[in-house]
VEXDREN-2710 file (C-alpha; in Angstrom, 1 decimal):
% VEXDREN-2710
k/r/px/py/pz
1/UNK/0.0/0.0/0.0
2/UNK/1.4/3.3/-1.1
3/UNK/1.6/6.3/1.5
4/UNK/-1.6/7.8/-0.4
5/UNK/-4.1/4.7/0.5
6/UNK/-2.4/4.7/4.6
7/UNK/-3.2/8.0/5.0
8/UNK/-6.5/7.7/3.2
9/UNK/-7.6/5.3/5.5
10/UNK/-6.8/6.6/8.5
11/UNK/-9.1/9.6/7.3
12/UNK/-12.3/10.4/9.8
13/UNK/-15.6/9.6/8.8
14/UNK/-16.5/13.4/9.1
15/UNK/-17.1/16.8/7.3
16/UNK/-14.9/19.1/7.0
17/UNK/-11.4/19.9/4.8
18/UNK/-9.0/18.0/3.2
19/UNK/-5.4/19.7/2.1
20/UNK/-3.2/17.7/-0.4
21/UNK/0.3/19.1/0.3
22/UNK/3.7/18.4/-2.3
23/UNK/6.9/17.2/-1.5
24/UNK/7.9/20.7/-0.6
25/UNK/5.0/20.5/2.2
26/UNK/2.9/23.7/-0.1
27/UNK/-0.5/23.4/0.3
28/UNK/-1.4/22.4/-3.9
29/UNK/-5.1/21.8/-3.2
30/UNK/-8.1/22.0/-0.7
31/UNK/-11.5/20.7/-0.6
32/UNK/-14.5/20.3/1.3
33/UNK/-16.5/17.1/2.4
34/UNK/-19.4/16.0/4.3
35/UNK/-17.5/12.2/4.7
36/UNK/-13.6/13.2/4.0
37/UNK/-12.0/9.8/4.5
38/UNK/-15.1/9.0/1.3
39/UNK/-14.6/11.9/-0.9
40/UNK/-10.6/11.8/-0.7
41/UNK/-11.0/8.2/-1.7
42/UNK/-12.2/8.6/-4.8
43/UNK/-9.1/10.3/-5.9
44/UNK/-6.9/7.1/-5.6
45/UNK/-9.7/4.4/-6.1
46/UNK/-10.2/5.0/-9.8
47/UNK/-7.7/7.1/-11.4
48/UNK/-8.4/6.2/-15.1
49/UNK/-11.9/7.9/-14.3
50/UNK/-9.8/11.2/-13.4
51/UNK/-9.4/14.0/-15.8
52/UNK/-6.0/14.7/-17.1
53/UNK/-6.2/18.1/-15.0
54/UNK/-7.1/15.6/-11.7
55/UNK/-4.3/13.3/-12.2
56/UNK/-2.1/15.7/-12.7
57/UNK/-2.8/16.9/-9.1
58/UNK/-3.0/13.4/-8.0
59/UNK/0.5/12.6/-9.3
60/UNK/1.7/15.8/-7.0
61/UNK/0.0/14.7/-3.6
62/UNK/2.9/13.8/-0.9
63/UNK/1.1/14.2/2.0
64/UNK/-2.5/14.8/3.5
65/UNK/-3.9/17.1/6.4
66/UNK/-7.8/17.3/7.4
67/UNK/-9.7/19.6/9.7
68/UNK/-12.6/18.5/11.2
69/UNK/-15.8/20.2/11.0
70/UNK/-19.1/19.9/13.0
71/UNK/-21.3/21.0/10.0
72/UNK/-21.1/20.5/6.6
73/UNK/-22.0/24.4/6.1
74/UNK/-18.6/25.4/8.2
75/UNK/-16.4/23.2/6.0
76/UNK/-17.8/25.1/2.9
77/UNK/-16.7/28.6/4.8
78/UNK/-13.7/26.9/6.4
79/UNK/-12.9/25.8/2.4
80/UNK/-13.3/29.1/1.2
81/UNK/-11.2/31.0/4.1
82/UNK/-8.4/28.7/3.2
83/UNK/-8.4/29.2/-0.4
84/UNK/-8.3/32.7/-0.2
85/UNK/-5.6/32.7/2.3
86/UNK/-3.0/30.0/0.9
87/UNK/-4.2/30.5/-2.9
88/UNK/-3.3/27.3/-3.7
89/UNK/-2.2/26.2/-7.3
90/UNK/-4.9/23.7/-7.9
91/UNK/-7.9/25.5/-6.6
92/UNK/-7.0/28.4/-9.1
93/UNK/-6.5/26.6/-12.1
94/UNK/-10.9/26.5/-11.9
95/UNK/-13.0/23.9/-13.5
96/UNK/-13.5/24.5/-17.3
97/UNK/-11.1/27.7/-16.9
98/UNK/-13.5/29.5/-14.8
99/UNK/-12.5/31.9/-12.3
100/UNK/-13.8/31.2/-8.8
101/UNK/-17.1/33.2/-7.6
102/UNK/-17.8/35.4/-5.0
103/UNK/-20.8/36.6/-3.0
104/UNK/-20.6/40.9/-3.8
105/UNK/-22.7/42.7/-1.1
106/UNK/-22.4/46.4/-2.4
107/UNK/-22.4/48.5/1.2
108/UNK/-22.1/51.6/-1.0
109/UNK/-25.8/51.3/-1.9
110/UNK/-28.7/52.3/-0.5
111/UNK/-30.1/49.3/-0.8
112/UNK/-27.6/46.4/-1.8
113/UNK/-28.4/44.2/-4.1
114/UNK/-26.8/40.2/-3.4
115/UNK/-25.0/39.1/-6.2
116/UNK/-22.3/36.5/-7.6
117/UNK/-19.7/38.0/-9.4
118/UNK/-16.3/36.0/-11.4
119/UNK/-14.1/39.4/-10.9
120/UNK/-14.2/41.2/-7.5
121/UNK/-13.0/44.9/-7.8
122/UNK/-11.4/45.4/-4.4
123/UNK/-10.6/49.0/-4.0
124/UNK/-9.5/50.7/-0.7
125/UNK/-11.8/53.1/-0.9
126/UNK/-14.7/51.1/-1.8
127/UNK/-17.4/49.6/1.4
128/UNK/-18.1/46.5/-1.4
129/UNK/-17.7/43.3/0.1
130/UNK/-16.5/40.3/-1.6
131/UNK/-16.8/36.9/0.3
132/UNK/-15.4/33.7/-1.0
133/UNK/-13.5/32.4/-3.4
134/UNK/-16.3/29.4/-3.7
135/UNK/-14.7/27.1/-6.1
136/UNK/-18.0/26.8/-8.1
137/UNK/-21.4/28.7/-8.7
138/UNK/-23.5/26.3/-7.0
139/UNK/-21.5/26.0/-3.5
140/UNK/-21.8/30.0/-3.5
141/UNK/-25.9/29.5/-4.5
142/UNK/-26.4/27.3/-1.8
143/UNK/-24.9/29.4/0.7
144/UNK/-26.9/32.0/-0.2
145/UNK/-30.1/29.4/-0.1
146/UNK/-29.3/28.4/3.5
147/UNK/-28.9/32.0/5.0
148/UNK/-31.8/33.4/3.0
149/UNK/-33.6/31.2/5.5
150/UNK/-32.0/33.2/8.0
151/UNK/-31.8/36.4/7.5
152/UNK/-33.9/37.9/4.2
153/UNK/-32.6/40.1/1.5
154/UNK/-33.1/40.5/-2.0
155/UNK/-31.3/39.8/-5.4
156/UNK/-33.9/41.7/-7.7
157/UNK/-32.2/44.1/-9.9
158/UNK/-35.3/45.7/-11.4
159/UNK/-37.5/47.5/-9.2
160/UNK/-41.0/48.8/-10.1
161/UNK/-42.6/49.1/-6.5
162/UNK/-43.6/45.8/-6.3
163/UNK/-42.3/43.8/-3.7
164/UNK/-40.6/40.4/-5.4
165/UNK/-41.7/37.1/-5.5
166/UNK/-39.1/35.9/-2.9
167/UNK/-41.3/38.3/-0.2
168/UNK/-43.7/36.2/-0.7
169/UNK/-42.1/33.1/0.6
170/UNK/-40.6/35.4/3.6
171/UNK/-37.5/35.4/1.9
172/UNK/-36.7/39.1/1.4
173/UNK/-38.6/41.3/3.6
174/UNK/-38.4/44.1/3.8
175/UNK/-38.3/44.4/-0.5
176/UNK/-35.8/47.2/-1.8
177/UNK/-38.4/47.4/-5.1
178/UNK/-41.4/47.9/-2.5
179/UNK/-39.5/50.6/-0.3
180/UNK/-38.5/52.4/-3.4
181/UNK/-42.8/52.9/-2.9
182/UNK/-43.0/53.7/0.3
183/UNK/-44.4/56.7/2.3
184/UNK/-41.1/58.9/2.8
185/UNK/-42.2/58.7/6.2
186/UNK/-41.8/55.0/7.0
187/UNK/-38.7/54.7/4.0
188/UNK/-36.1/55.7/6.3
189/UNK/-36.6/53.5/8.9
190/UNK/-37.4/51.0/6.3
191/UNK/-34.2/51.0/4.8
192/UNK/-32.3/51.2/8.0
193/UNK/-33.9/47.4/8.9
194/UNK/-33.2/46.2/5.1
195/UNK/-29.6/47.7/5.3
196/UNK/-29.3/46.1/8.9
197/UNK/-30.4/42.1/7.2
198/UNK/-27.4/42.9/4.9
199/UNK/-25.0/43.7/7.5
200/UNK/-26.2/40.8/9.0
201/UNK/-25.7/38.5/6.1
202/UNK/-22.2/39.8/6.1
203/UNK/-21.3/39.2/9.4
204/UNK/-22.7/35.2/9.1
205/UNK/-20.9/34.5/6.1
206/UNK/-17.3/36.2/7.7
207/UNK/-18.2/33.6/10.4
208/UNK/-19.3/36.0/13.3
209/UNK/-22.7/34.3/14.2
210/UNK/-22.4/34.6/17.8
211/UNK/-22.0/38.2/17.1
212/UNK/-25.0/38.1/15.1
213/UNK/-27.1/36.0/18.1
214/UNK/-26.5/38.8/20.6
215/UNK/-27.5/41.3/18.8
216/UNK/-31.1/39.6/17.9
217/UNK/-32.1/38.6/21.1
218/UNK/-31.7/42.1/22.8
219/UNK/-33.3/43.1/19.7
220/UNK/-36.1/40.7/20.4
221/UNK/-36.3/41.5/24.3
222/UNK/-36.6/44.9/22.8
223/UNK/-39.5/44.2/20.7
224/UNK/-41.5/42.0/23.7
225/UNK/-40.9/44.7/25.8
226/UNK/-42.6/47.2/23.3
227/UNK/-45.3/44.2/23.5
228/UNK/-44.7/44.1/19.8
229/UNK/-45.3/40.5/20.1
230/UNK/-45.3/39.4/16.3
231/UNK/-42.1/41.0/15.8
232/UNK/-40.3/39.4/18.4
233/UNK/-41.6/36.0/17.1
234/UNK/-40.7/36.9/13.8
235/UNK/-36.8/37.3/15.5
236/UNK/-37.0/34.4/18.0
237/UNK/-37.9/31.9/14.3
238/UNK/-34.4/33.7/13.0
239/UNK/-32.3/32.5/16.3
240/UNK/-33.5/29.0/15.9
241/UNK/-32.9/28.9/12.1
242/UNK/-29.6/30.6/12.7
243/UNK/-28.7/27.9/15.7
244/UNK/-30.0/25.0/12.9
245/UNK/-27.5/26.5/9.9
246/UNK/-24.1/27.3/12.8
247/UNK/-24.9/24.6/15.2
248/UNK/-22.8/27.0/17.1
249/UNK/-19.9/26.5/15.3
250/UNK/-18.9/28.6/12.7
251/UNK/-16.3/30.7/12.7
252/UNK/-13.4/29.5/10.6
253/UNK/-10.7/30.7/13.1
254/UNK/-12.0/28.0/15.3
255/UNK/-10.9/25.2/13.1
256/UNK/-7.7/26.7/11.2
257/UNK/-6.2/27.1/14.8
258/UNK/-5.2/23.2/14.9
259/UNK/-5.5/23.4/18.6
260/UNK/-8.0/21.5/20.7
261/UNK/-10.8/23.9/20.5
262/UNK/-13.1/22.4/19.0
263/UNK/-12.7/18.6/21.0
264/UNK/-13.4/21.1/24.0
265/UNK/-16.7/22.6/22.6
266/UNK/-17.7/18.5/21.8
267/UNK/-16.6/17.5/25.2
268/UNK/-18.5/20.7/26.8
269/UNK/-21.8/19.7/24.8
270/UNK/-21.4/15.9/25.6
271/UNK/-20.8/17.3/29.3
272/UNK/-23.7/19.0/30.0
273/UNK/-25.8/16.8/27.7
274/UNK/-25.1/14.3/30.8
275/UNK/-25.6/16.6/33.3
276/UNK/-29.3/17.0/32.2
277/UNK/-30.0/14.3/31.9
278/UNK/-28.4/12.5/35.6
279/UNK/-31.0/13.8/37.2
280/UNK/-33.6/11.3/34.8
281/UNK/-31.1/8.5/34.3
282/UNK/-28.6/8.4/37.3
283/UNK/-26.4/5.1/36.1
284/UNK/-25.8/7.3/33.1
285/UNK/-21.8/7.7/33.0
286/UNK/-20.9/8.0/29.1
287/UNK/-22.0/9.4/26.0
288/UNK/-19.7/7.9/23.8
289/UNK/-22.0/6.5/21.3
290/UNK/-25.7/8.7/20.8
291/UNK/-27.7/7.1/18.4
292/UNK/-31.1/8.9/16.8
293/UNK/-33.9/7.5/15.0
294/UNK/-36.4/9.0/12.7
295/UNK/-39.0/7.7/10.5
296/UNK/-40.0/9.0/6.6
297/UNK/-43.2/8.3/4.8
298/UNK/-45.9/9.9/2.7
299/UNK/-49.2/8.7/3.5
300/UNK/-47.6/5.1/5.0
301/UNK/-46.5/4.4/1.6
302/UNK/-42.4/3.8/0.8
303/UNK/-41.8/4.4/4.4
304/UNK/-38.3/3.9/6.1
305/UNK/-36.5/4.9/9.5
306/UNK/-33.0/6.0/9.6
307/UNK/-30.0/5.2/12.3
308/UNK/-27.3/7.9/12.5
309/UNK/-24.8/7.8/15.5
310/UNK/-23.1/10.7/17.5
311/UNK/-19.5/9.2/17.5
312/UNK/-17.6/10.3/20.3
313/UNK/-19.5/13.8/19.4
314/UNK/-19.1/13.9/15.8
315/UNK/-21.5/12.0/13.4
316/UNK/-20.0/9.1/11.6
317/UNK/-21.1/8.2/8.4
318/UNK/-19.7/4.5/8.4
319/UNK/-22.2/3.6/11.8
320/UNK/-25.3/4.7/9.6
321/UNK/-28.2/2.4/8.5
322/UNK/-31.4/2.5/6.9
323/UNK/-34.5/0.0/7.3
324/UNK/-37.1/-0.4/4.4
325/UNK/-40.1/-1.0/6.5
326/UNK/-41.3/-4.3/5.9
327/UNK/-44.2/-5.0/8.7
328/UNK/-46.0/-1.8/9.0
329/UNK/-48.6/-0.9/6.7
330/UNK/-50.7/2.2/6.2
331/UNK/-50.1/5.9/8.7
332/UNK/-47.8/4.4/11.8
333/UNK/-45.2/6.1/12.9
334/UNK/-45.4/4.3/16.2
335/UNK/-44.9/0.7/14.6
336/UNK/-42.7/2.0/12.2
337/UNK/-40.3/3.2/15.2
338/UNK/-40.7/0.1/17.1
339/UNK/-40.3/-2.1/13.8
340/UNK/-37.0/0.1/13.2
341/UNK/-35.6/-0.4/16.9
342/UNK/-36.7/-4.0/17.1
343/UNK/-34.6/-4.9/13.8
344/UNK/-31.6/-2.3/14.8
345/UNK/-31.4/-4.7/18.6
346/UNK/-31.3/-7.7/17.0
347/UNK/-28.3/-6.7/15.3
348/UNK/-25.6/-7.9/18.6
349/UNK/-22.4/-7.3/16.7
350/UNK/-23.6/-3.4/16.9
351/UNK/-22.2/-1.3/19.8
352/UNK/-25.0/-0.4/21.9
353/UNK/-25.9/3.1/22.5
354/UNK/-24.7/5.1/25.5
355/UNK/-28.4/7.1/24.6
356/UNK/-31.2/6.6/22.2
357/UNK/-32.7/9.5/20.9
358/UNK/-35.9/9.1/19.0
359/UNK/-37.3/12.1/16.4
360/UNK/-40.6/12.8/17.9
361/UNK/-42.9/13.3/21.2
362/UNK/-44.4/11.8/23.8
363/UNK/-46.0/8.9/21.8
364/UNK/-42.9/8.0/19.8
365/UNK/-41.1/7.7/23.1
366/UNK/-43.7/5.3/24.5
367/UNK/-43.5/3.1/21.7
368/UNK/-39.7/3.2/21.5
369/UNK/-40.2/2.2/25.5
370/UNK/-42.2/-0.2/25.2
371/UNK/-40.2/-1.9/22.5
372/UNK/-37.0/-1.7/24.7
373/UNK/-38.5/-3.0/27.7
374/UNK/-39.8/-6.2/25.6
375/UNK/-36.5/-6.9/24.6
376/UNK/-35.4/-6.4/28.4
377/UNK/-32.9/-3.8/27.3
378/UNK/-31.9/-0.9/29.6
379/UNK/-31.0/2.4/27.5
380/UNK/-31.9/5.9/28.0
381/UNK/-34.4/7.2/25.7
382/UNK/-35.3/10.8/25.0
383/UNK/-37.5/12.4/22.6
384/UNK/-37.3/16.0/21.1
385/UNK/-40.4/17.6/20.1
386/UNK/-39.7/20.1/16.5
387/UNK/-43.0/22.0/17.3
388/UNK/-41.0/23.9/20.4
389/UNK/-37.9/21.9/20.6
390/UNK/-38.5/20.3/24.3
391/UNK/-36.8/17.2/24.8
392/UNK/-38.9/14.4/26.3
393/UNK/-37.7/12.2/28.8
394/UNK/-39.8/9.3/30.8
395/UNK/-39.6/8.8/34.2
396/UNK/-41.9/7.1/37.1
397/UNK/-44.1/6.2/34.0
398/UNK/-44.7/10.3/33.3
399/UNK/-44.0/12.5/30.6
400/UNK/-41.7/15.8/30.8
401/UNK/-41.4/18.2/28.8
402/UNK/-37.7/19.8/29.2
403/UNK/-36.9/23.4/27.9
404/UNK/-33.4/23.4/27.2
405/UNK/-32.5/27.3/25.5
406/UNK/-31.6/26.8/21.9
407/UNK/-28.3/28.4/23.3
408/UNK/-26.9/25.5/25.2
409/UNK/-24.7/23.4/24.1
410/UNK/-26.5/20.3/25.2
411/UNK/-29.3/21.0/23.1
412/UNK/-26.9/21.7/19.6
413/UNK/-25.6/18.6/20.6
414/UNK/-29.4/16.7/20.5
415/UNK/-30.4/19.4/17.2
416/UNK/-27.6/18.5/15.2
417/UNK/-27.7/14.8/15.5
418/UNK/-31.6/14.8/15.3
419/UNK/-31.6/16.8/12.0
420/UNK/-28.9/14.4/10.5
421/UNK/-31.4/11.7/11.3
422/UNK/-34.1/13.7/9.4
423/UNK/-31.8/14.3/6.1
424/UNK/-30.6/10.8/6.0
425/UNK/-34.3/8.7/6.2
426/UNK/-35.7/11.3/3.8
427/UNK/-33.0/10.8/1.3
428/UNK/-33.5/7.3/1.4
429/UNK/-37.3/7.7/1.1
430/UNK/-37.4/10.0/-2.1
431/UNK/-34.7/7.4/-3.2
432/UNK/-37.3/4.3/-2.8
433/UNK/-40.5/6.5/-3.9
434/UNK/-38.3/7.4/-7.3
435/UNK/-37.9/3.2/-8.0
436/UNK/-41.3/2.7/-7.3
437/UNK/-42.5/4.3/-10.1
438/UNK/-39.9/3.3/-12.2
439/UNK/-41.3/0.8/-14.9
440/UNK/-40.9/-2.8/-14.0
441/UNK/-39.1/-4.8/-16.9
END
């Protein structure tokens, strides 16, 4: 086995950034990955299938560095940080001769306008941002996507006094084209809110969320203290989307530092993840292994559950499984869980779970009880409820309802593994829906 393939395999199972170095230890290329030990192996498994432009890279790789991620979403800002930092000579020789994109935010404008742009015009005098280099249009669109969800703004160039179609959908409020309309005595303050989402937008994607958080929840105490109750729903819906998208971590400097950082900020969730939950489960002494389940269906039909596992605090990729359910017919969800945990148990070769965490309320947690107590199993269970995000936990044959602040660490810990769960069983869903109606032959 060549020095490529040892290191390859001793690659995590995790998102993040991979770095191929040369002899000379210069950084040549970097890249981004939701499994990195999978995505750097198809560089070496195949290398007939590689373009002349890949294996000429490929024939340069001496050596190869990762950093670890929590999210997929930081190793895309992590990727683009370090490309525009070491400038590597792979990453700027662009696919198809492009030029890599960047995200222009236009400060100098009344109302800025989002755009991609090939060729920033960086000028010292000049408020324009320029974030990136993305390596390619689509990584750049999809940042955009997942913020948008965040924090609204606009991309409309044209603007006739109609507010666009993306307002809507809640995606740009308040509309530049719409304000251009407005009374002159409510523009001003207008503008100052729309100028304040782009400022905003800038601040996420230079990797200063926690910046970002501080400054909505005073603006939300603000607003409930005005009683302007709508409003400061409007704002508490943007903290928990923004917690979703970071899960806490986000800025790069966190992950280019090489230090132990970020095992600290897993070991302080897994911490206080335990410390919860002692009280409820008091032989509860690890957290090594977390596993989640989650169920996906449309109208009972092509339903599946999914098993992802909290490794050590990072996901792991290589642990998952999926179940085609096979008993269960019609609207179950309840079934379907205990179906799912009944054929994941009788699996003995799998590590058990430290903690079981099932994607649901009260009533999935009973039936994922009752189904461990039949197989006279003893595992911690706990529920978390997406209505209001309360965990659910069982004790003395009662229901509780925890509220653990979207803030903690505990609950990014339960979040980001429970979302995970959702991604990977409705993957695999639309995957079996899309056979079903293929023709049979």
């Amino acid at each position: 086995m060549d020095i490529h393939s040892k290191e390859v395999t001793n690659l995590p199972h995790h998102s993040g950034v991979y770095l191929y170095k040369d002899r000379s230890g210069t950084i040549i290329y970097i890249g981004k990955a939701i499994d990195i030990q999978k995505r750097v192996k198809q560089y070496f498994d195949n290398p007939d299938r590689l373009s002349v432009k890949t294996q000429q890279l490929v024939s340069h790789i001496h050596s190869i560095n990762c950093i670890t991620t929590v999210s997929e979403f930081d190793a895309i800002l992590l990727e683009a940080s370090l490309i525009s930092s070491n400038q590597p000579k792979y990453n700027m020789i662009a696919k198809d001769d492009k030029s890599p994109i960047y995200i222009h935010i236009p400060l100098n404008d009344t109302l800025p306008i989002i755009s991609l742009t090939h060729k920033p015009k960086m000028s010292s005098r000049s408020a324009d941002t320029y974030i990136g280099p993305f390596q390619t249009t689509r990584i750049a669109r999809q940042m955009l996507r997942l913020i948008r969800t965040v924090i609204p703004y606009c991309r409309q160039k044209v603007r006739k006094g109609k507010p666009c179609f993306y307002t809507h959908l809640g995606l740009c409020h308040p509309c530049p084209s719409e304000i251009m309309a407005d009374d002159p005595r409510i523009q001003k303050e207008r503008i100052r809110i729309y100028r304040n989402n782009v400022f905003l937008l800038r601040d996420v994607l230079n990797g200063k969320s926690k910046n970002i958080r501080i400054q909505l929840e005073r603006e939300m105490v603000a607003e409930a203290k005005k009683e302007n109750f709508e409003r400061a729903s409007y704002i508490r819906n943007q903290l928990q989307q923004l917690d979703r998208l970071t899960q806490t971590h986000f800025d790069p400097s966190l992950y280019t530092s090489f230090s132990t950082d970020i095992g600290e900020t897993i070991e302080l969730e897994l911490e206080e993840l335990k410390t919860l939950l002692k009280p409820f489960y008091p032989k509860i002494t690890d957290l090594k292994r977390i596993e989640c389940v989650d169920i996906s269906q449309l109208d009972g039909d092509n339903a599946v559950g999914s098993l992802v596992v909290l490794d050590n605090g990072i996901i792991n990729t290589s642990l998952y499984r999926k179940f085609a359910i096979k008993h269960v017919h019609g609207q179950n969800d309840f079934k379907m869980i205990q179906e799912v945990l009944e054929r994941r148990f009788h699996h003995k070769e799998w590590e058990f779970p430290n903690l079981l965490i099932i994607d649901g309320g009260k009533s999935q947690v009973m039936a994922a009880f009752s189904i461990i107590n039949s197989l006279q199993i003893e595992i911690p269970i706990i529920g978390i409820a997406k209505r209001f995000e309360r965990i659910i936990i069982r004790k003395e044959n009662e229901f509780k309802e925890l509220y653990v602040p979207i803030t903690a660490p505990a609950m990014h810990c339960v979040q980001r593994l429970r979302d995970e769960s959702h991604r990977f069983a409705h993957k695999y869903h639309v995957t079996k829906r899309k056979k079903a109606y293929l023709p049979k032959i």
